[in-house]
N, CA, C and O atoms as CSV, one atom per row, in Angstrom:
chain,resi,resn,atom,element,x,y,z
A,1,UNK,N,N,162.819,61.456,198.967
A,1,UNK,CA,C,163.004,62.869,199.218
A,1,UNK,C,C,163.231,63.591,197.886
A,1,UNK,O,O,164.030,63.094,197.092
A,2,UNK,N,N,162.524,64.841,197.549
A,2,UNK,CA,C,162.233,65.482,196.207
A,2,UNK,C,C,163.407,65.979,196.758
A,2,UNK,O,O,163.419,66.177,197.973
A,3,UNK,N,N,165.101,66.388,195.624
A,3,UNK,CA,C,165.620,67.286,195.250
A,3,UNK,C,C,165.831,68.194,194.490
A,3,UNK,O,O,166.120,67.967,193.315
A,4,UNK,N,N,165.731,69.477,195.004
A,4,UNK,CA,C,166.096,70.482,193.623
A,4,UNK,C,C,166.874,70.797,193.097
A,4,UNK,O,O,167.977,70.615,193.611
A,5,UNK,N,N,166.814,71.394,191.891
A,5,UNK,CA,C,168.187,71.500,190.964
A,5,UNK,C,C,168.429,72.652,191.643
A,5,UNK,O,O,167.647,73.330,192.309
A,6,UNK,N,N,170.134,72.887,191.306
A,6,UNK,CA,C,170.159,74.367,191.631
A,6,UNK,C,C,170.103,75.574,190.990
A,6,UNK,O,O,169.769,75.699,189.811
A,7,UNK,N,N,170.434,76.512,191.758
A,7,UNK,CA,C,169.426,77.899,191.061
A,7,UNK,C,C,170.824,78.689,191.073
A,7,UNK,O,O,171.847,78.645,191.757
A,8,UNK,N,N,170.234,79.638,189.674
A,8,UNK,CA,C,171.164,80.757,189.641
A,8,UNK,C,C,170.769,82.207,189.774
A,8,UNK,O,O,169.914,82.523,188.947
A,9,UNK,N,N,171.099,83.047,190.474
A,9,UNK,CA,C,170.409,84.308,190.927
A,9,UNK,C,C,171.055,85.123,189.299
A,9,UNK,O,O,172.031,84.865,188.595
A,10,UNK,N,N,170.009,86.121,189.201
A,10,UNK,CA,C,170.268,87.133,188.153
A,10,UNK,C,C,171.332,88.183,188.372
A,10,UNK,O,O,171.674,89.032,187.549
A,11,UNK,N,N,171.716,88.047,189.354
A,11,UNK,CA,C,173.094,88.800,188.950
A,11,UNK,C,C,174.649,87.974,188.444
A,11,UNK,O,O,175.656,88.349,187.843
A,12,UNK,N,N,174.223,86.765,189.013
A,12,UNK,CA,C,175.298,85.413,188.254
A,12,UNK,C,C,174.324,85.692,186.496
A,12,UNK,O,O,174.937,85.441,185.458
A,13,UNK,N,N,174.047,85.789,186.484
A,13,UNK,CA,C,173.690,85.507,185.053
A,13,UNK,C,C,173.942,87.087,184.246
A,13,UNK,O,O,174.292,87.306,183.086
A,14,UNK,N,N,173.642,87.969,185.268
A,14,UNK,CA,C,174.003,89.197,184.570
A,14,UNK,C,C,175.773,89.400,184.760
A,14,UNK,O,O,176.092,90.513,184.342
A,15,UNK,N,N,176.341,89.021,185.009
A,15,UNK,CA,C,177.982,89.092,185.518
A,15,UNK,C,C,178.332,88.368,183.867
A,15,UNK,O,O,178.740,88.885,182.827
A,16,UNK,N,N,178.048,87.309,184.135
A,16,UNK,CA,C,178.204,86.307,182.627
A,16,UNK,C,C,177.823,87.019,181.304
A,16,UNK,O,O,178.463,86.580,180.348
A,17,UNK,N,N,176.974,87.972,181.014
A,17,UNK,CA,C,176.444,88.506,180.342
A,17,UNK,C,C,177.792,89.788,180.004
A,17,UNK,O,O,178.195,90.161,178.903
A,18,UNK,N,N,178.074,90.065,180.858
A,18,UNK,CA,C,178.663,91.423,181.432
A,18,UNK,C,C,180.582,90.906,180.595
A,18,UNK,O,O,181.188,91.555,179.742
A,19,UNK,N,N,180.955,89.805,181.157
A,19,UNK,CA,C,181.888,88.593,180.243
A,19,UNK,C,C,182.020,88.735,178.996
A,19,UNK,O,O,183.062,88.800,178.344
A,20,UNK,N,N,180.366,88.812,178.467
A,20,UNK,CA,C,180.526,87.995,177.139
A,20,UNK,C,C,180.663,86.069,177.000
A,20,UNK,O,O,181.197,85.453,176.078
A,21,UNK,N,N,180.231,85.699,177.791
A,21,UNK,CA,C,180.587,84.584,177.605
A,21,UNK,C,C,179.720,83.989,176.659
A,21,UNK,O,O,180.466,83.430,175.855
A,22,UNK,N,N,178.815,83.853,176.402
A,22,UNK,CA,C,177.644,83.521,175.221
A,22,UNK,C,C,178.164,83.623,174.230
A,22,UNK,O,O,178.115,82.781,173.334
A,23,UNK,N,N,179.174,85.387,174.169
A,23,UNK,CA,C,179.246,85.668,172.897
A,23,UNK,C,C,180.164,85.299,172.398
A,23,UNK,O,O,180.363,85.603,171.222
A,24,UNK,N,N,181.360,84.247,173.336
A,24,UNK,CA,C,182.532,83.193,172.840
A,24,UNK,C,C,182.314,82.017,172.801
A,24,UNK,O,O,183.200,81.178,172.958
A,25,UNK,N,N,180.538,81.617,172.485
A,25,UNK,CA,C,179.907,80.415,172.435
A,25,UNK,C,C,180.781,79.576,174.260
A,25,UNK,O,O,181.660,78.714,174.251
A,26,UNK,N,N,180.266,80.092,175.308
A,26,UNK,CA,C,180.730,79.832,176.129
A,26,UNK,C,C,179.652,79.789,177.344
A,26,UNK,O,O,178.623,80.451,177.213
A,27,UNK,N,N,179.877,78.970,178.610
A,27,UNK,CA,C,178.719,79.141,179.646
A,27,UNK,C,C,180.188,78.949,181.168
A,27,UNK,O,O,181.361,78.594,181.283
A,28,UNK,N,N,179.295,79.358,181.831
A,28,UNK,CA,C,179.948,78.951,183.272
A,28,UNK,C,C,179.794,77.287,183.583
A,28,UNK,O,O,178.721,76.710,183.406
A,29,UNK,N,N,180.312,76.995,183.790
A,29,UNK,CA,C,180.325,75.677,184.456
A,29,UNK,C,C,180.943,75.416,185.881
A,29,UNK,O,O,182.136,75.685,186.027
A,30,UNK,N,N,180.248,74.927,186.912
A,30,UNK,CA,C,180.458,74.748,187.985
A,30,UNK,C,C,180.628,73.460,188.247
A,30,UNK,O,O,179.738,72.632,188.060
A,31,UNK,N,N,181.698,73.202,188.669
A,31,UNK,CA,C,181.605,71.262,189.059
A,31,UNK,C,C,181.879,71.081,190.438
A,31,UNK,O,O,181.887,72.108,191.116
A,32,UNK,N,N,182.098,70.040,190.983
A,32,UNK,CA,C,182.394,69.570,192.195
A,32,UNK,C,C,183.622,68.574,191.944
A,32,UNK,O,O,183.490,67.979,190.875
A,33,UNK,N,N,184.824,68.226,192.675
A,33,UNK,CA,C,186.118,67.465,192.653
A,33,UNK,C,C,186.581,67.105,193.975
A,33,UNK,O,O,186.505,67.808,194.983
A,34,UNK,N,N,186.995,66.120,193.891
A,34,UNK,CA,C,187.850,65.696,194.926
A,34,UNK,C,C,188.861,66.523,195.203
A,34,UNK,O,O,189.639,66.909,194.330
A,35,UNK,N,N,188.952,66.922,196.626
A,35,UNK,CA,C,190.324,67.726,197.046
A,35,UNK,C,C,189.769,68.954,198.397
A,35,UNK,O,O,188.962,68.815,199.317
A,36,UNK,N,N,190.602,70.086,197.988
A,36,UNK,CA,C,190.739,71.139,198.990
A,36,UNK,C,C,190.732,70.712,200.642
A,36,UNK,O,O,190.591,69.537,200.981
A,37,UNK,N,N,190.825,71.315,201.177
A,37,UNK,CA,C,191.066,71.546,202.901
A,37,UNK,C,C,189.931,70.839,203.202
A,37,UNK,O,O,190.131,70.183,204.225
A,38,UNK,N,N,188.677,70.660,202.703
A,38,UNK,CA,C,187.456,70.094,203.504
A,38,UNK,C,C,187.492,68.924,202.891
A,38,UNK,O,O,187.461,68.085,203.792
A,39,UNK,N,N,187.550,68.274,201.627
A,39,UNK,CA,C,187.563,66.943,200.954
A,39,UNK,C,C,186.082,67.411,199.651
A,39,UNK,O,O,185.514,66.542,198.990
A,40,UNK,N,N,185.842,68.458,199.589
A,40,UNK,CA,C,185.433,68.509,197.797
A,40,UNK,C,C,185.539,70.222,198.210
A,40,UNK,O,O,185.453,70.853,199.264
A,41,UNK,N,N,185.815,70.637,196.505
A,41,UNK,CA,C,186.197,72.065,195.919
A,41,UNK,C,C,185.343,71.898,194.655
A,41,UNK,O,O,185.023,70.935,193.959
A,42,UNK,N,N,185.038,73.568,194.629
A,42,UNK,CA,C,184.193,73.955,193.228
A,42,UNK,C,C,185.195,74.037,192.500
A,42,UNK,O,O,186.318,74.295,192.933
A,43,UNK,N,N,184.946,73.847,191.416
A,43,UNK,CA,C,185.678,74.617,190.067
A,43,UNK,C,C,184.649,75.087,189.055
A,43,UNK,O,O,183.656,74.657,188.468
A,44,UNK,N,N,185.392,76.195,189.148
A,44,UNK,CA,C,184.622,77.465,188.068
A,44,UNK,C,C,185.291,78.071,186.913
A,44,UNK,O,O,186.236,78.857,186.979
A,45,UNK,N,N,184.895,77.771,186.175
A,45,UNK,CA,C,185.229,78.267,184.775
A,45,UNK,C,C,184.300,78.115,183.637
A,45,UNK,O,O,183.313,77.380,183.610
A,46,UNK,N,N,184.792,79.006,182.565
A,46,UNK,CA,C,184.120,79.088,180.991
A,46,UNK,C,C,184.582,78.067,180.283
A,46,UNK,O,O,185.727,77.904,179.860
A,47,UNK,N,N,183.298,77.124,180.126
A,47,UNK,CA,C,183.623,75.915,179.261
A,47,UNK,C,C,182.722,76.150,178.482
A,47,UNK,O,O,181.969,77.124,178.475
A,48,UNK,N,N,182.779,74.657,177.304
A,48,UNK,CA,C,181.065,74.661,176.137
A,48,UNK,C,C,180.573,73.432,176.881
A,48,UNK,O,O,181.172,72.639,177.607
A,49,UNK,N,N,179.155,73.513,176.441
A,49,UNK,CA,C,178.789,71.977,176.756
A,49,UNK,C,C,178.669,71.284,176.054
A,49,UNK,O,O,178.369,71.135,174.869
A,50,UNK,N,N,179.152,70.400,177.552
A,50,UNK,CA,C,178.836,68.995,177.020
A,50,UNK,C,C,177.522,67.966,177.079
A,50,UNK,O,O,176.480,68.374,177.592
A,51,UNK,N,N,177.599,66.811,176.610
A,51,UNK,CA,C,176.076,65.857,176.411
A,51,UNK,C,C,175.452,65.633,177.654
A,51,UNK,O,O,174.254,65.913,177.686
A,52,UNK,N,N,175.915,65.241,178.582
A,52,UNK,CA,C,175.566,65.233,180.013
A,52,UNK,C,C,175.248,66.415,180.848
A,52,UNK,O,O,174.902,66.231,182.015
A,53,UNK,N,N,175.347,67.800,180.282
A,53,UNK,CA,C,175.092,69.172,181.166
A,53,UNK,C,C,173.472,68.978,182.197
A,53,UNK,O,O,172.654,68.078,182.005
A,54,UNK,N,N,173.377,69.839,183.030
A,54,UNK,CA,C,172.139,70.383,183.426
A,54,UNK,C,C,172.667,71.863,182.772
A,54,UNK,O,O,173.765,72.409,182.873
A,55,UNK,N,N,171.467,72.273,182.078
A,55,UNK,CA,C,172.002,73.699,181.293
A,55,UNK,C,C,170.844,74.419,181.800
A,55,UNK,O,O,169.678,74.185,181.480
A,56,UNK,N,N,171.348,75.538,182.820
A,56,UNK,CA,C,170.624,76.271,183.057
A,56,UNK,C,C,170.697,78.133,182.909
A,56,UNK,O,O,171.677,78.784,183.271
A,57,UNK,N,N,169.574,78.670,182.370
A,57,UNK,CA,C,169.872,79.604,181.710
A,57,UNK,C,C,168.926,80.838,181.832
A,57,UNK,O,O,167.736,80.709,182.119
A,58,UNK,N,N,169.382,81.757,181.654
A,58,UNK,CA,C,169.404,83.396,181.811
A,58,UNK,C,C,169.555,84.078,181.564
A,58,UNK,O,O,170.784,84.014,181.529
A,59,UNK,N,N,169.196,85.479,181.089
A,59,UNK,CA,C,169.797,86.723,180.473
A,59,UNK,C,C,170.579,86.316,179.099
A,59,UNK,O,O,171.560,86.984,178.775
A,60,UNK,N,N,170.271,85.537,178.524
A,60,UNK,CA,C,170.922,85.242,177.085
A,60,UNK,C,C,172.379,84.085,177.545
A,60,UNK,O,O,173.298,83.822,176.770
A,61,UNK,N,N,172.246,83.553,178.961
A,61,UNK,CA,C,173.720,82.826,179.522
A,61,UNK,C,C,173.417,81.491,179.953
A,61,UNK,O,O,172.237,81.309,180.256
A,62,UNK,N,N,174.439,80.207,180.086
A,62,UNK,CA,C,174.121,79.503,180.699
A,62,UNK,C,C,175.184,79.221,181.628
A,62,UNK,O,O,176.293,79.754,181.676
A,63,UNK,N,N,174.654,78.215,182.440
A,63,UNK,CA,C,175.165,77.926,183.504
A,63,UNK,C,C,175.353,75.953,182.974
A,63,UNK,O,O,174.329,75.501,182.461
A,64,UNK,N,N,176.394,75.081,183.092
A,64,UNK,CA,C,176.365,74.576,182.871
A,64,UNK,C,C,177.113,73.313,184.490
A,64,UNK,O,O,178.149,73.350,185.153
A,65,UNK,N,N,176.121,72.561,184.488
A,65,UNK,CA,C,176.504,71.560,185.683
A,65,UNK,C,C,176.102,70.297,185.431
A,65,UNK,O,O,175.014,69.940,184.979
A,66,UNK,N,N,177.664,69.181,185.957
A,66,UNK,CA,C,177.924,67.961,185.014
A,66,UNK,C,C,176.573,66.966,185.598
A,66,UNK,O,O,175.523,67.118,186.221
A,67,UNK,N,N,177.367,65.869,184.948
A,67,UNK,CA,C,175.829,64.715,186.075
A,67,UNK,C,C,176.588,64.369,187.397
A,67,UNK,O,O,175.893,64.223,188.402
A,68,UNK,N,N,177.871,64.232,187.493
A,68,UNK,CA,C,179.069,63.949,188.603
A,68,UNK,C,C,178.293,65.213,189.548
A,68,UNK,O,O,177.432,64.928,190.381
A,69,UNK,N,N,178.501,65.880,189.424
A,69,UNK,CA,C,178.589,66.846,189.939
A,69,UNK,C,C,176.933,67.566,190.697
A,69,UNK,O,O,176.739,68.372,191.607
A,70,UNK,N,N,176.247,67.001,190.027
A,70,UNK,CA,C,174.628,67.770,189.896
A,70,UNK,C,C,174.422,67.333,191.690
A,70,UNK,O,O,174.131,68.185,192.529
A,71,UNK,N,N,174.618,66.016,191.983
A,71,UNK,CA,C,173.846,65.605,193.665
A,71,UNK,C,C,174.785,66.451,194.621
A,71,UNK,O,O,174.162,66.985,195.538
A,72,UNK,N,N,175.920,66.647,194.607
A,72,UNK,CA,C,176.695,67.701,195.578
A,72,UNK,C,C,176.043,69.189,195.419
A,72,UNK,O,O,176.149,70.094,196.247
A,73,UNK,N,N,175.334,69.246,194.153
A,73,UNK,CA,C,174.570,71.019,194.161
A,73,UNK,C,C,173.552,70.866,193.847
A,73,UNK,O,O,173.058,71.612,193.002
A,74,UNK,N,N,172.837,69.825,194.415
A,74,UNK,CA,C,170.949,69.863,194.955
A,74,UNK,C,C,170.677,70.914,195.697
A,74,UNK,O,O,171.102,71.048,196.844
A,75,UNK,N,N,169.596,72.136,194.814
A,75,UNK,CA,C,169.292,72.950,196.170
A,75,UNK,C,C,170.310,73.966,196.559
A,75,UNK,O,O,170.153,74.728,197.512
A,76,UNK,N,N,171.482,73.948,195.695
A,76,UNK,CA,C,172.884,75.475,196.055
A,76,UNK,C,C,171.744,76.387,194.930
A,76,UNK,O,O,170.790,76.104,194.205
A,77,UNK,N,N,172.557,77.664,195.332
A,77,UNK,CA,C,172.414,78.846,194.799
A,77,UNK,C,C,173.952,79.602,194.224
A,77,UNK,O,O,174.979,79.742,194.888
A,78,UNK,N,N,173.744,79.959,192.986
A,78,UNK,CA,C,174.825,80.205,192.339
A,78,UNK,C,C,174.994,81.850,192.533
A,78,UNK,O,O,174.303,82.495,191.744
A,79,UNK,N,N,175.556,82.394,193.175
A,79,UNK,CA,C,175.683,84.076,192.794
A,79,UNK,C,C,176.787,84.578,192.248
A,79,UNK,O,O,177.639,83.891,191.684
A,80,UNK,N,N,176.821,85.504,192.354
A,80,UNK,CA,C,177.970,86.516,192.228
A,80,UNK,C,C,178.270,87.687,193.179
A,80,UNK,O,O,177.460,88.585,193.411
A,81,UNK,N,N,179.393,87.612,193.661
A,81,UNK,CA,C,179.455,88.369,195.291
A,81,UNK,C,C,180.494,89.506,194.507
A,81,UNK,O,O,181.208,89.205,193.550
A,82,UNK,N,N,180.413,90.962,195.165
A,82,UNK,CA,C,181.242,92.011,194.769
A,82,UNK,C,C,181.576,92.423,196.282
A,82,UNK,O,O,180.812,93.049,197.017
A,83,UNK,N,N,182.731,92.004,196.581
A,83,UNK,CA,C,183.376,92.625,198.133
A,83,UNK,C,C,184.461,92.863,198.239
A,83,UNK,O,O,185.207,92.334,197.415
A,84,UNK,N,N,185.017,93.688,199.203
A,84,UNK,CA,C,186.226,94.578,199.226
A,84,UNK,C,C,187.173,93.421,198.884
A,84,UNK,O,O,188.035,93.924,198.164
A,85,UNK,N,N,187.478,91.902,199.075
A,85,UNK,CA,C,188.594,91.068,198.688
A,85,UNK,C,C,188.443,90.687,197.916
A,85,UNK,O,O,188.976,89.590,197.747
A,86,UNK,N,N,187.590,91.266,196.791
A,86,UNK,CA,C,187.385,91.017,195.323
A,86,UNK,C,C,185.699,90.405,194.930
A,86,UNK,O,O,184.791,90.215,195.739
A,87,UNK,N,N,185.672,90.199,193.496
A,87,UNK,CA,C,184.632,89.646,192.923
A,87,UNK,C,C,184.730,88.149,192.545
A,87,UNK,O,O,185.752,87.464,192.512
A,88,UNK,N,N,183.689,87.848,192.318
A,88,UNK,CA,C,183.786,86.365,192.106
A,88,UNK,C,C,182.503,85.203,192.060
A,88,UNK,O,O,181.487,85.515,192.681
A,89,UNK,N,N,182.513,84.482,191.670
A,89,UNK,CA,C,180.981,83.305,191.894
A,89,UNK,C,C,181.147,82.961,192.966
A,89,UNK,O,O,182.225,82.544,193.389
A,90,UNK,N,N,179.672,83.111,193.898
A,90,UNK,CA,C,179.569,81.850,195.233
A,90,UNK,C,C,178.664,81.278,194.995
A,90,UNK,O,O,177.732,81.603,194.259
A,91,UNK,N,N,178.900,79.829,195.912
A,91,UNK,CA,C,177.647,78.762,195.714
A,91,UNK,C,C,177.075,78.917,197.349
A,91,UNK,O,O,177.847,79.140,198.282
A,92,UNK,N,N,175.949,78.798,197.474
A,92,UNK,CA,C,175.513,78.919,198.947
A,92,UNK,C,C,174.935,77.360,198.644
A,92,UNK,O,O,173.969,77.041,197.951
A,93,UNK,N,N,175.929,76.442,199.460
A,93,UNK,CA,C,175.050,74.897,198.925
A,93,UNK,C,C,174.844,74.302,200.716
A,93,UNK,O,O,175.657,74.193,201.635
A,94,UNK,N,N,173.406,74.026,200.617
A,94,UNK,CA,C,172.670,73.866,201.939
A,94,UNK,C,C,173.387,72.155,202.138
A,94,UNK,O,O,173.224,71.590,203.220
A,95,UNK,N,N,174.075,71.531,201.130
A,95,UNK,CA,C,174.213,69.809,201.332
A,95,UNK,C,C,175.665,70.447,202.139
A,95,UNK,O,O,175.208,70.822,203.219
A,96,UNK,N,N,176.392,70.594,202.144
A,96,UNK,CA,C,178.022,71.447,202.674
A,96,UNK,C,C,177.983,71.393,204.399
A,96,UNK,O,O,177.638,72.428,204.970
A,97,UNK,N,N,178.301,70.311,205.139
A,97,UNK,CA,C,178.232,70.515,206.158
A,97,UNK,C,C,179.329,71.561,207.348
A,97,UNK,O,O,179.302,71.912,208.527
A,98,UNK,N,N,180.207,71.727,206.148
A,98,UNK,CA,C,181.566,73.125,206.526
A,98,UNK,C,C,182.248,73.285,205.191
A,98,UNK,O,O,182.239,72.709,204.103
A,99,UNK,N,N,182.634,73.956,205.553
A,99,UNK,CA,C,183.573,74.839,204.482
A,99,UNK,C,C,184.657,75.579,204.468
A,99,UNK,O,O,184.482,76.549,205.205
A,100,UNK,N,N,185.318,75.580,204.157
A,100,UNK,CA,C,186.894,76.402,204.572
A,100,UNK,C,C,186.951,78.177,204.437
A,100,UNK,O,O,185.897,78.657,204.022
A,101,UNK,N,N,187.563,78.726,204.606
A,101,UNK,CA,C,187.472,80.233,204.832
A,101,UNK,C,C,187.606,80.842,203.853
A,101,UNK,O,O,187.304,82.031,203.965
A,102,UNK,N,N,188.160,80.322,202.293
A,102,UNK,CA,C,187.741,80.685,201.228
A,102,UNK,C,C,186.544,80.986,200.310
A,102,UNK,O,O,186.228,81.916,199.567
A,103,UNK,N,N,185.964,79.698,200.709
A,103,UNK,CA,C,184.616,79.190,200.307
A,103,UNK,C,C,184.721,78.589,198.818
A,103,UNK,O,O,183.915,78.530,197.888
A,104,UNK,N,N,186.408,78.054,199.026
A,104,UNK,CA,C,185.919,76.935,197.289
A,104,UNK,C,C,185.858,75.222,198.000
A,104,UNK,O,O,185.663,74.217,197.315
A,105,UNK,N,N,186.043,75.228,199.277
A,105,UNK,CA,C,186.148,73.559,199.374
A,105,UNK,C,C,185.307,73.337,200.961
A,105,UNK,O,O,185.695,73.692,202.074
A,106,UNK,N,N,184.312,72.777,200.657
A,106,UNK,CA,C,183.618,72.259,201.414
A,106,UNK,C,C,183.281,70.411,202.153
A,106,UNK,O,O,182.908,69.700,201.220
A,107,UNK,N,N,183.307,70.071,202.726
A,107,UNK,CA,C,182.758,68.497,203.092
A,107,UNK,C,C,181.319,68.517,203.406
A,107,UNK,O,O,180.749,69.523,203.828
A,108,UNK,N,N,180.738,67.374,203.189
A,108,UNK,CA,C,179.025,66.968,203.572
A,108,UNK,C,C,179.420,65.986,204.720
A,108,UNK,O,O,178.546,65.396,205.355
């Protein structure tokens, strides 16, 4: 079965842009971890990369996702959501068989 990497929509990449994160030699990085209410959680933050990245990139930004991490986000979509309970990155990841009401911790 062909999997795809995942994708980042241009407004995740324009948000990052919007940061500055490039311009603190910096990218988003999205991983996957053991934990939260469902049994795995994203973590999101401005890291550099590292040797193992999938570095994916945009608007002058990257997006950086580990090798641990890459088969839990086969095929997600990275955005950036602006709604009345704030702003923030979402992953829309089709492998996630639920997810908790936050939307940082999901199970397959």
């Amino acid at each position: 079965m062909l999997t795809l990497p995942p994708t980042v929509t241009p407004r995740a990449f324009e948000r990052l842009a919007e940061i500055g994160a490039a311009a603190q030699g910096k990218a988003l990085r999205v991983a996957v971890e053991g934990g939260g209410c469902s049994g795995f959680q994203y973590e999101i933050d401005l890291d550099e990369p590292k040797e193992d990245d999938l570095i994916l990139e945009g608007a002058g930004e990257k997006v950086l996702i580990d090798s641990v991490s890459l088969p839990f986000l086969a095929s997600a979509i990275i955005d950036f959501s602006e709604e009345l309970i704030g702003a923030r990155f979402v992953i829309n990841n089709p492998n996630a068989s639920s997810s908790c009401g936050c939307g940082t911790s999901f199970s397959i």
